[in-house]
NUGUDREN-730744 format. One record per atom (N, C-alpha, C): residue in three letters; y, z, x; residue number from 1. Coordinates in nm, 3 decimals. Layout:
<rs>
+------+---------+---------+---------+------+
! resn !      c2 !      c3 !      c1 ! resi !
+------+---------+---------+---------+------+
!  ALA !       Y !       Z !       X !  NUM !
...
+------+---------+---------+---------+------+
</rs>
This chain:
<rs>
+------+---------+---------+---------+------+
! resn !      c2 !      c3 !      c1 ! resi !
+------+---------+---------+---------+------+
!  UNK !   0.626 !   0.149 !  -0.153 !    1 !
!  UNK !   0.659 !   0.228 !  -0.269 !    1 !
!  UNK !   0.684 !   0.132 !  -0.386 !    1 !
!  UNK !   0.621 !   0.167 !  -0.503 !    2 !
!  UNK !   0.655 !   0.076 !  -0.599 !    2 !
!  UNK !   0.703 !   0.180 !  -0.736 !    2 !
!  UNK !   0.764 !   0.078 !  -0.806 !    3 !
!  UNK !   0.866 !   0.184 !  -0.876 !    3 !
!  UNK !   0.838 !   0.056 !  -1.022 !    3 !
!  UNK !   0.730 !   0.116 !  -1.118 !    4 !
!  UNK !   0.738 !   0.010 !  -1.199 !    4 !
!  UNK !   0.831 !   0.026 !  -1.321 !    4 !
!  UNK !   0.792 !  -0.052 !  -1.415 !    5 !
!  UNK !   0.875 !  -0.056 !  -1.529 !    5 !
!  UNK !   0.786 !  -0.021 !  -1.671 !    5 !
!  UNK !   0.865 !   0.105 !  -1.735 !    6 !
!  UNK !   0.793 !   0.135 !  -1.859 !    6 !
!  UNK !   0.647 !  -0.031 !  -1.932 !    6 !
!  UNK !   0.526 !  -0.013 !  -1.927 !    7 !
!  UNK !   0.481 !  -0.119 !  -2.053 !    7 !
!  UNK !   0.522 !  -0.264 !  -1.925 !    7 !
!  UNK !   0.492 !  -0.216 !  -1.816 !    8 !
!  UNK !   0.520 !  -0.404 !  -1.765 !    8 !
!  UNK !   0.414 !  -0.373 !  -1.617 !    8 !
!  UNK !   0.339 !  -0.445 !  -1.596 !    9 !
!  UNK !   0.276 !  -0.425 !  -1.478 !    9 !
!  UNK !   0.376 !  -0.489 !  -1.388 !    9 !
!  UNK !   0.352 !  -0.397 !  -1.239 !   10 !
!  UNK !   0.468 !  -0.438 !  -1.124 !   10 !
!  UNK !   0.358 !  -0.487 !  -0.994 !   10 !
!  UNK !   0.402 !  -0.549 !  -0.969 !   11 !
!  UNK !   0.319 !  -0.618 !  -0.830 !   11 !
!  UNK !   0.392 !  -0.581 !  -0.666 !   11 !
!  UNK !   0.335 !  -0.562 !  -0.594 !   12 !
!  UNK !   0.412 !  -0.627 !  -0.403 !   12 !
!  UNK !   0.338 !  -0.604 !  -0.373 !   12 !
!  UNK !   0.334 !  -0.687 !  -0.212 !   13 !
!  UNK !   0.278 !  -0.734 !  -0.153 !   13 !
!  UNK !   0.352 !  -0.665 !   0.005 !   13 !
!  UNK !   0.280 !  -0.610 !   0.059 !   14 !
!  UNK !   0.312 !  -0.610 !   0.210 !   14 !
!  UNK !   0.222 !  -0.607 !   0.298 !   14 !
!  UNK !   0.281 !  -0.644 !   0.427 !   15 !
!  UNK !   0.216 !  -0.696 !   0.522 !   15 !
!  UNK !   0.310 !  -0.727 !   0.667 !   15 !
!  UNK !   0.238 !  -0.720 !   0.714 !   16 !
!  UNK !   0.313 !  -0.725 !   0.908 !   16 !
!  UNK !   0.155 !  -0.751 !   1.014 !   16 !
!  UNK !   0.198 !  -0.807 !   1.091 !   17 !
!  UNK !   0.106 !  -0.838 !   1.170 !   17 !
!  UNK !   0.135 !  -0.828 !   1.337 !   17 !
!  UNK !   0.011 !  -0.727 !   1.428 !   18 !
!  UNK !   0.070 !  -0.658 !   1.591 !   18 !
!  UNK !   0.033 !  -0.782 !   1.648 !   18 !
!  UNK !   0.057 !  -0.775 !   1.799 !   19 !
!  UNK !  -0.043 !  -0.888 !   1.905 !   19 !
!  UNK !   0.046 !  -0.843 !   1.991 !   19 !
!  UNK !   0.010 !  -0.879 !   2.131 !   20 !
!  UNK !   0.020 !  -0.798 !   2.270 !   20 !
!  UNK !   0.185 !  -0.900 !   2.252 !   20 !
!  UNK !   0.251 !  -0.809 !   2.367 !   21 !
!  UNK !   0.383 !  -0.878 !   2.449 !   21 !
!  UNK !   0.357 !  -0.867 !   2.546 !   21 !
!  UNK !   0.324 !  -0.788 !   2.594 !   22 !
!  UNK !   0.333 !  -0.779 !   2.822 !   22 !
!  UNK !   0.198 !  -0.760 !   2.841 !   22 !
!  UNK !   0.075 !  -0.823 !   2.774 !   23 !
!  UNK !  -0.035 !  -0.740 !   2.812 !   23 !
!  UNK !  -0.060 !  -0.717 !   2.954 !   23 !
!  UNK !  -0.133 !  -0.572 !   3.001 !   24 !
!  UNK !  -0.175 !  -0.556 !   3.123 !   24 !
!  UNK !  -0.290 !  -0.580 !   3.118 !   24 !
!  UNK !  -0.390 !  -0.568 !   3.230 !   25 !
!  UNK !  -0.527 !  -0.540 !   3.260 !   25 !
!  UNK !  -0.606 !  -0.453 !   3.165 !   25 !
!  UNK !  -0.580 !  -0.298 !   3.179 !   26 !
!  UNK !  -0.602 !  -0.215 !   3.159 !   26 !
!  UNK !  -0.637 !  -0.164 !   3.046 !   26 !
!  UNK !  -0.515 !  -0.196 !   2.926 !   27 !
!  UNK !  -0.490 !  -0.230 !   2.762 !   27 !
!  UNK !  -0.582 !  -0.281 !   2.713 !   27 !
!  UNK !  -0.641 !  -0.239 !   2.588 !   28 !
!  UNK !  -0.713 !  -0.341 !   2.507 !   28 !
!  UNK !  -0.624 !  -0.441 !   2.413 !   28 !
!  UNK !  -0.682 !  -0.538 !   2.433 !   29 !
!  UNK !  -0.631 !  -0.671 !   2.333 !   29 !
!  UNK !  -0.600 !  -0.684 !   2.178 !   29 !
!  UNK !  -0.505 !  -0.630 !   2.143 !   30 !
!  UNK !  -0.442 !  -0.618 !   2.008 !   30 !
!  UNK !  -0.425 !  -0.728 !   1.918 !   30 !
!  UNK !  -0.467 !  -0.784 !   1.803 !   31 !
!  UNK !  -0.421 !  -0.870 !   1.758 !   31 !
!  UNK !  -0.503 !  -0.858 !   1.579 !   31 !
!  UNK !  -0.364 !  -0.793 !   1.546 !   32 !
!  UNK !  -0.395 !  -0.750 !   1.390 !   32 !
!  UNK !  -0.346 !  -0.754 !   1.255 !   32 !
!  UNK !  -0.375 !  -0.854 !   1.154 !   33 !
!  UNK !  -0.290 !  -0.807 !   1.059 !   33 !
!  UNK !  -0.291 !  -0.717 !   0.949 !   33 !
!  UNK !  -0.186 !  -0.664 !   0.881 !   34 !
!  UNK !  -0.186 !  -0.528 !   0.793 !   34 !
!  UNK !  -0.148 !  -0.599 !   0.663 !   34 !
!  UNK !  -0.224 !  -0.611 !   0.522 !   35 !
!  UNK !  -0.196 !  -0.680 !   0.408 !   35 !
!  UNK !  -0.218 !  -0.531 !   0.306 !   35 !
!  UNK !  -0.109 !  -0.478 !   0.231 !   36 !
!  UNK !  -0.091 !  -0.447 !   0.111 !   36 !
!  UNK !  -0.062 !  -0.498 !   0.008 !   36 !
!  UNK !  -0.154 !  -0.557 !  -0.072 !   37 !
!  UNK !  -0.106 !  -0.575 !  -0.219 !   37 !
!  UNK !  -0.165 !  -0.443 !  -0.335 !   37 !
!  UNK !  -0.028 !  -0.479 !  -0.417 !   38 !
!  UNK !  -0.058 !  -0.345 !  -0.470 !   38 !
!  UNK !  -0.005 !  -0.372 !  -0.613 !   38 !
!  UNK !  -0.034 !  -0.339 !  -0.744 !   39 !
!  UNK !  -0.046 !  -0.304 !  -0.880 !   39 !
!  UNK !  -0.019 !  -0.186 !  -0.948 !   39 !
!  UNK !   0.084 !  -0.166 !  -1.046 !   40 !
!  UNK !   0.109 !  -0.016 !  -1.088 !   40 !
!  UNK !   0.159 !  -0.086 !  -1.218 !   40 !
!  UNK !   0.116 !   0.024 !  -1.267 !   41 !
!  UNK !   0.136 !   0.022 !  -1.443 !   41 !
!  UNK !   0.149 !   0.141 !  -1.489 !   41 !
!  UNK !   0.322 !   0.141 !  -1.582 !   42 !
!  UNK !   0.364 !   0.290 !  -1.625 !   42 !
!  UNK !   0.345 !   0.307 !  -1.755 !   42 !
!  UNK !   0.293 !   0.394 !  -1.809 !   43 !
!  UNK !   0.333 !   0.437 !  -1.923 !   43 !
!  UNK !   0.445 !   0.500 !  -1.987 !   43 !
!  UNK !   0.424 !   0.465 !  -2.133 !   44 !
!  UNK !   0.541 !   0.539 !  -2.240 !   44 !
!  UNK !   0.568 !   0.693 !  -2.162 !   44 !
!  UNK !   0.390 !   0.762 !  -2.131 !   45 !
!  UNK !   0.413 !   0.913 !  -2.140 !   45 !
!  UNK !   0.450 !   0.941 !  -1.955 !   45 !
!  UNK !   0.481 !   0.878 !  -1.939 !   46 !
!  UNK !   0.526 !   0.862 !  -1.792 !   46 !
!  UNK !   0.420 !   0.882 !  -1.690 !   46 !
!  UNK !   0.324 !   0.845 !  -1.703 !   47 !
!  UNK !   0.197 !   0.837 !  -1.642 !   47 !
!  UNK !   0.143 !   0.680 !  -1.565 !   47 !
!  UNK !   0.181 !   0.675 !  -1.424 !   48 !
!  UNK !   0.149 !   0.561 !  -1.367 !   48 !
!  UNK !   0.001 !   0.528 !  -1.299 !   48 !
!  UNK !  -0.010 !   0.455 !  -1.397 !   49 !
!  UNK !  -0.179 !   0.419 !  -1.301 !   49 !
!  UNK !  -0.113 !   0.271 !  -1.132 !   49 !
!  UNK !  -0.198 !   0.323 !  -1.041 !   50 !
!  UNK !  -0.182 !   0.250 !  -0.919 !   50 !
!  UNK !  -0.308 !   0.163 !  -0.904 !   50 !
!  UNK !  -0.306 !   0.037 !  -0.836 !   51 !
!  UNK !  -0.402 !  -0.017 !  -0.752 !   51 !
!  UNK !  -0.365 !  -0.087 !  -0.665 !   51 !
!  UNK !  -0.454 !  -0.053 !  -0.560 !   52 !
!  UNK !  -0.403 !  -0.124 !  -0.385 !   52 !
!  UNK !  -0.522 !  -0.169 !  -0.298 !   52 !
!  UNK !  -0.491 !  -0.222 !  -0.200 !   53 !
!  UNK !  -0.574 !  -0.220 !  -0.063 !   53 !
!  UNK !  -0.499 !  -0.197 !   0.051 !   53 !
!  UNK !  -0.579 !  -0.147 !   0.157 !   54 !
!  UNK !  -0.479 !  -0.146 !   0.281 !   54 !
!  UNK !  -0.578 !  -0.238 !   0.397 !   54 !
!  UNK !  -0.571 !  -0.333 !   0.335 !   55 !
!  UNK !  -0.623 !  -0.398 !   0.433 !   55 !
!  UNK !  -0.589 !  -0.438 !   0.515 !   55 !
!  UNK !  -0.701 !  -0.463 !   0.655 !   56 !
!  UNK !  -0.683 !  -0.521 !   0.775 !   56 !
!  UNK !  -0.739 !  -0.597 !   0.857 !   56 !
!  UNK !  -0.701 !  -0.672 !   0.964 !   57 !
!  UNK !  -0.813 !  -0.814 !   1.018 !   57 !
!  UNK !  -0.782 !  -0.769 !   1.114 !   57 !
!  UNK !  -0.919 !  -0.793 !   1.215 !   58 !
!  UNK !  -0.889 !  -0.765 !   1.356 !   58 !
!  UNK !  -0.892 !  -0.901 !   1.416 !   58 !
!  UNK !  -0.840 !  -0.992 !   1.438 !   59 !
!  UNK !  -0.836 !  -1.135 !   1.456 !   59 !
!  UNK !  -0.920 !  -1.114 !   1.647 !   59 !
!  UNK !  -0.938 !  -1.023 !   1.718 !   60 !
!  UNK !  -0.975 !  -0.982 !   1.841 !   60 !
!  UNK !  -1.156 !  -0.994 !   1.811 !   60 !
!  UNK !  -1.176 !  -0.960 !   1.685 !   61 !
!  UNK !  -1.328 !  -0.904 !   1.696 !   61 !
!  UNK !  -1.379 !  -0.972 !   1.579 !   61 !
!  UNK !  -1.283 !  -1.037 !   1.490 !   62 !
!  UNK !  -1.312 !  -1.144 !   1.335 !   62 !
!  UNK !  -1.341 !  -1.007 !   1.258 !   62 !
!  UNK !  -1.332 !  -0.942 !   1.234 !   63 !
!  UNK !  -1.327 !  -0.811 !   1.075 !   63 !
!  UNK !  -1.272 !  -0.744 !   1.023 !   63 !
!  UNK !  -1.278 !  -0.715 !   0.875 !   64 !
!  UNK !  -1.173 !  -0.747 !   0.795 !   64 !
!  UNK !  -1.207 !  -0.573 !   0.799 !   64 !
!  UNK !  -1.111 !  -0.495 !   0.786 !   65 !
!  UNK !  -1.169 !  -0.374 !   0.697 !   65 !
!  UNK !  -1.040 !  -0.341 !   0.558 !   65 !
!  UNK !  -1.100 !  -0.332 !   0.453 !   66 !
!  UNK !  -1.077 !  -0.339 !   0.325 !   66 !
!  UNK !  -1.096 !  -0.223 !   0.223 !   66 !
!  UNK !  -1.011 !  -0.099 !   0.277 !   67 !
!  UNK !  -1.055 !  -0.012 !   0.173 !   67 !
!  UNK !  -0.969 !   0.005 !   0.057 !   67 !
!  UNK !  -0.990 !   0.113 !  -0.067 !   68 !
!  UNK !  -0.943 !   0.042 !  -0.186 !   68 !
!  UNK !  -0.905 !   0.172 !  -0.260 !   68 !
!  UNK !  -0.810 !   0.198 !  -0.285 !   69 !
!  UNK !  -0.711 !   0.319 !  -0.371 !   69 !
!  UNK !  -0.671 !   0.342 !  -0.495 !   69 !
!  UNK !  -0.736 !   0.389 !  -0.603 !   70 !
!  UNK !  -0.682 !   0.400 !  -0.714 !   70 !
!  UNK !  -0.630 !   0.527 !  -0.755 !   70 !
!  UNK !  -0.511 !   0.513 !  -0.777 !   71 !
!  UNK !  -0.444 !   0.666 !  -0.789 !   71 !
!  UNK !  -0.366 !   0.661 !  -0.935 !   71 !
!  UNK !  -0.346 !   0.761 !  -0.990 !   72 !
!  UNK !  -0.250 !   0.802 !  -1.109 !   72 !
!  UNK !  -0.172 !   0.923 !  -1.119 !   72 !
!  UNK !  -0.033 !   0.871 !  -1.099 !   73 !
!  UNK !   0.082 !   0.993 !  -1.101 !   73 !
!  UNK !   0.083 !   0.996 !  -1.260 !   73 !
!  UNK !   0.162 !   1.152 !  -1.247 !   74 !
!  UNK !   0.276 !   1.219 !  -1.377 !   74 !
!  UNK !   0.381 !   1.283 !  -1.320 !   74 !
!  UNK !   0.510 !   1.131 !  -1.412 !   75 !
!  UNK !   0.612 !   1.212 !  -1.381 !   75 !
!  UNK !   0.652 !   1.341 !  -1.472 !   75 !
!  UNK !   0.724 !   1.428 !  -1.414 !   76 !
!  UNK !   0.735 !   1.584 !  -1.492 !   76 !
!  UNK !   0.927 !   1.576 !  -1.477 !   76 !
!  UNK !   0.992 !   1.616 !  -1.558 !   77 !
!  UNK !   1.129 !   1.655 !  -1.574 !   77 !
!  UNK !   1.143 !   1.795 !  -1.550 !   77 !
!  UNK !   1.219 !   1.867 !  -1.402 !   78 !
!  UNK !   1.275 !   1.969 !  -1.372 !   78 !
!  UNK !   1.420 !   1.952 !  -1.387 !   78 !
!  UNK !   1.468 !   2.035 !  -1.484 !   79 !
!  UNK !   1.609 !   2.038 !  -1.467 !   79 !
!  UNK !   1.684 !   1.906 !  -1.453 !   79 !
!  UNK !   1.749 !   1.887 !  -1.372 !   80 !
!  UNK !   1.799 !   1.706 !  -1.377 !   80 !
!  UNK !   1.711 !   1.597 !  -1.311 !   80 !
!  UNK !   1.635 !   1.657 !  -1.211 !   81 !
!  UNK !   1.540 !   1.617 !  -1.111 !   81 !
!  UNK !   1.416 !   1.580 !  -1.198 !   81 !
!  UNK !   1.366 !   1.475 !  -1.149 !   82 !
!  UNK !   1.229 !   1.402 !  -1.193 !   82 !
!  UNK !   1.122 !   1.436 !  -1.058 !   82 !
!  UNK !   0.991 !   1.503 !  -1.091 !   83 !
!  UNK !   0.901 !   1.547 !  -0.993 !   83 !
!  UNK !   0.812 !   1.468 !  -1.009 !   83 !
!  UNK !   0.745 !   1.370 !  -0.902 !   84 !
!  UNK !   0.584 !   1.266 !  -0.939 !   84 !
!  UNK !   0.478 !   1.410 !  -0.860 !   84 !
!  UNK !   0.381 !   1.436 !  -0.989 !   85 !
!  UNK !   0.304 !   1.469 !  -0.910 !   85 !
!  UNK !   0.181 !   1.444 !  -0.917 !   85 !
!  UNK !   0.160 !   1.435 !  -0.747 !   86 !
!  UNK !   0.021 !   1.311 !  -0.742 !   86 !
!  UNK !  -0.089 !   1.353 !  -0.768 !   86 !
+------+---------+---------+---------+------+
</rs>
């Protein structure tokens, strides 16, 4: 989740990476990492443009898969409550 700042581009980065602990026989061989980096930029009119990847490596089979998200919220003011809708 990124939460930027009026007029300032915001950046993070996440990521975690699986691989076996007890492997059995049986199991297929896990060994993967998960990389999000991600870009959001808010506007004055409260309108956030997003950019990301959710990428992933299968270090088991060497390939990357890399797909790619561009999204834009508006936030809306209900009553005291702030609504993003996507």
């Amino acid at each position: 989740m990124v939460n930027p700042s009026v007029g300032e581009p915001t950046h993070r980065v996440f990521f975690n990476h699986v691989w076996p602990f007890a492997r059995e026989v049986h199991r297929t061989y896990v060994s993967s990492t998960f990389l999000q980096p991600v870009i959001a930029y808010a506007t004055k009119t409260e309108t956030t443009f997003t950019f990301n990847t959710e990428s992933s490596y299968d270090w088991h089979n060497d390939q990357w898969t890399v797909p790619i998200n561009i999204k834009r919220n508006e936030d809306q003011q209900v009553s005291p409550r702030i609504i993003v809708a996507i």
